[in-house]
C-alpha positions in Angstrom: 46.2 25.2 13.0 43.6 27.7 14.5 46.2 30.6 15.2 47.1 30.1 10.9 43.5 29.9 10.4 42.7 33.2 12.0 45.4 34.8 10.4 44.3 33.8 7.5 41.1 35.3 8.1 42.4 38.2 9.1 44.2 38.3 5.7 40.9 37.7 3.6 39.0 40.5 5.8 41.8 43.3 4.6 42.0 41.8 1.4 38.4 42.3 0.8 38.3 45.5 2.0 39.6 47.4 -0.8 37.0 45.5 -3.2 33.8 47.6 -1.6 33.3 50.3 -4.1 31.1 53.1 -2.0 28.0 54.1 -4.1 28.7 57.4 -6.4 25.2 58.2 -6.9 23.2 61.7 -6.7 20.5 63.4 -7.5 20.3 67.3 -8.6 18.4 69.6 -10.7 19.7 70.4 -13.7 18.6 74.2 -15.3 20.5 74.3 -18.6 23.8 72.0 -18.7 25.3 70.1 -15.4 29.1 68.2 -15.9 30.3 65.7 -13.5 34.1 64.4 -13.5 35.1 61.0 -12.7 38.2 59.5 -12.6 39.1 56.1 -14.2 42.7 55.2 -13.3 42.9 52.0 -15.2 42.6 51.3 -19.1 40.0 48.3 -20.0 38.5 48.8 -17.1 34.0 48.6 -17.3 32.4 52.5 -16.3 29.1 51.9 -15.6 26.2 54.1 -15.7 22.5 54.8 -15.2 20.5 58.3 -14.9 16.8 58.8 -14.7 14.7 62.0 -14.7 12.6 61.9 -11.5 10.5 65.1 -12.1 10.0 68.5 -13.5 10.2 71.8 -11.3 6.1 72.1 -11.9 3.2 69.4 -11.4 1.6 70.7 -14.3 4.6 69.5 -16.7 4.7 66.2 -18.7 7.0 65.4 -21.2 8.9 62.4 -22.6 11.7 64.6 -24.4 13.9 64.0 -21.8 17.5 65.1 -21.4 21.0 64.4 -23.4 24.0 62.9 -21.5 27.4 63.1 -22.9 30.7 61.2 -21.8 34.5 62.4 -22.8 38.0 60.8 -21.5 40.5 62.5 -20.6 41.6 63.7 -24.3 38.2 65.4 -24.4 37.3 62.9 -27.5 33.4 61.9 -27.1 33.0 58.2 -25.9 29.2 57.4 -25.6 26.2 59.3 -25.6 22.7 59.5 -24.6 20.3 61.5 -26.6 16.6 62.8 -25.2 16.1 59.9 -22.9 14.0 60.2 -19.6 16.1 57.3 -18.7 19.0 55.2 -20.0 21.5 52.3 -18.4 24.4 52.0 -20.3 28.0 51.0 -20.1 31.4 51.1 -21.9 35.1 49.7 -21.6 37.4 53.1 -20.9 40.1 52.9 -23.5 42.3 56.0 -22.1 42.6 56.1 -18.2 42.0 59.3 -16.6 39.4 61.9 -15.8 36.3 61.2 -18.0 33.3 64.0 -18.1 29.8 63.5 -17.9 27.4 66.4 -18.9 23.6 66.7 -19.1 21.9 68.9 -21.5 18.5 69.8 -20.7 16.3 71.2 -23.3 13.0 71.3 -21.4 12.2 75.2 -20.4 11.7 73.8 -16.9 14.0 72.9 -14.2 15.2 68.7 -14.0 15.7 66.3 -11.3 17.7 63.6 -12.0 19.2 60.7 -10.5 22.6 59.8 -11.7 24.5 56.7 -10.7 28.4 56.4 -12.2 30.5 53.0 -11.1 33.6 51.9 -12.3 34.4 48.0 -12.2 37.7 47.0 -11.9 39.4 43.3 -11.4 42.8 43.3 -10.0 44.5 39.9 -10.7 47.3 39.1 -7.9 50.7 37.8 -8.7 51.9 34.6 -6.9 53.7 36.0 -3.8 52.2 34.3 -1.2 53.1 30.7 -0.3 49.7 29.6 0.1 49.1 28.8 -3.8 45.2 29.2 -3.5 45.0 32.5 -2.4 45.8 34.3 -5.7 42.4 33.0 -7.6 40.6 33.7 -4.0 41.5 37.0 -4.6 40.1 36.9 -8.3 37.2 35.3 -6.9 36.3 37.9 -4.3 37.1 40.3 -6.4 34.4 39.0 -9.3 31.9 38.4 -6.3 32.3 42.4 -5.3 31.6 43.4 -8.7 28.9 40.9 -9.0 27.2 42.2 -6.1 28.2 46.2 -7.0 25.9 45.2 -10.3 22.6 44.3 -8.2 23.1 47.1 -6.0 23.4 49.5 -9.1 20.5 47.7 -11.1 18.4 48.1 -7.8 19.2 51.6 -7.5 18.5 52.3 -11.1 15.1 50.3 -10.8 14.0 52.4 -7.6 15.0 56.2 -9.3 12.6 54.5 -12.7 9.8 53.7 -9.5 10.0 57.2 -7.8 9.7 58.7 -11.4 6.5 56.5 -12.0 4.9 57.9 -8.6 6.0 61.4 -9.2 4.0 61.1 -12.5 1.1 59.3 -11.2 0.5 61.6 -8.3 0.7 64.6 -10.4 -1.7 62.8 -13.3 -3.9 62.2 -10.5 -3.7 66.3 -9.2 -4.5 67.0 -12.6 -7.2 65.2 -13.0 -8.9 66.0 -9.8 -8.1 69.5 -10.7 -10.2 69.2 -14.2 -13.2 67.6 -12.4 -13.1 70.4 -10.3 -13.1 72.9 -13.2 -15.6 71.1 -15.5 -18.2 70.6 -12.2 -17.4 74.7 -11.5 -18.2 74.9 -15.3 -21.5 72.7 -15.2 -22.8 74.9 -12.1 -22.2 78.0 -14.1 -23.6 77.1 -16.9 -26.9 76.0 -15.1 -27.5 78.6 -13.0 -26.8 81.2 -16.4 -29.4 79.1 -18.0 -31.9 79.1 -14.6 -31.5 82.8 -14.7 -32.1 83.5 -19.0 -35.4 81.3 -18.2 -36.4 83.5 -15.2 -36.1 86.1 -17.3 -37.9 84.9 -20.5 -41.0 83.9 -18.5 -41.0 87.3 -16.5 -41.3 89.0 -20.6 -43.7 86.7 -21.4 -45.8 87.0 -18.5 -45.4 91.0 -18.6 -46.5 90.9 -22.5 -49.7 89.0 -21.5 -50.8 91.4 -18.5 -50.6 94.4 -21.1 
């Protein structure tokens, strides 16, 4: 009984294996247009995706107009779209297996960077070839508990690209308004000492009339 249980372990381990999808997300800066290819081998399965734009090449830049994302199968026919969206989670069921595109458009006259996660879930049912008549819905099981787990791990990663936007933005709100105190104070001083000096002066004229 223990030598068939540890070969049945061993069976579960590499059965497993082949369920742990690695994570396919980057981040790049985007000048004008950026395309990414994936490929989906398997009609009906779910793609999954997720982009957020972290920051602009220049602190001094705010602006919510954000970026447009386009997806095409393999025929080149448009399947979903995102249109001028700082961020956007979305999916879709893939209705023509094969290599699907993914292009950003940016509109902004500045340079993006933008974190782009792409996952495609997949469930592969087993026929009934082993003897053991439970191990064909174990399969199914593990193989809903992967892509249950795949689904956290891509709504964390989303989640923490939306936070290091947030930051970004705070941090250069914060520069900028440290940098217009600065300017108004430099502004205040200026004016003051302008208006010190034009008294200085009137009361040397009116002091000079009344000696003459």
């Amino acid at each position: 009984m223990e030598g068939l249980s540890w070969t049945r372990a061993c069976v579960l381990v590499l059965c497993i294996m082949p369920f742990l999808h690695p994570a396919a997300a980057i981040r790049f800066v985007i000048d004008r247009e950026e395309c990414f290819s994936h490929n989906v081998e398997y009609e009906g399965d779910t793609v999954h995706v997720s982009f957020v734009v972290i920051k602009a090449d220049t602190p001094w830049h705010y602006s919510e107009d954000g970026v447009d994302l386009v997806v095409k199968d393999s025929n080149g026919a448009q399947v979903r779209d995102s249109r001028d969206k700082t961020s956007d989670k979305f999916e879709f069921i893939v209705q023509k297996r094969g290599v699907h595109r993914f292009c950003f458009t940016n509109k902004s006259p500045y340079h993006e960077t933008i974190d782009f996660d792409v996952h495609v879930g997949h469930y592969s049912y087993f026929d009934q070839h082993a003897k053991d008549e439970h191990f064909s819905p174990l399969f199914e099981q593990i193989a809903k508990l992967d892509e249950a787990l795949y689904n956290i791990q891509f709504e964390q990663h989303w989640l923490e690209a939306q936070t290091d936007r947030q930051a970004i933005l705070n941090e250069n709100m914060s520069r900028r308004a440290i940098h217009k105190a600065l300017f108004e104070s430099a502004a205040l001083i200026t004016a003051s000492v302008i208006q010190v000096y034009l008294l200085r002066r009137l009361f040397e004229r009116k002091l000079g009339t009344s000696r003459v």
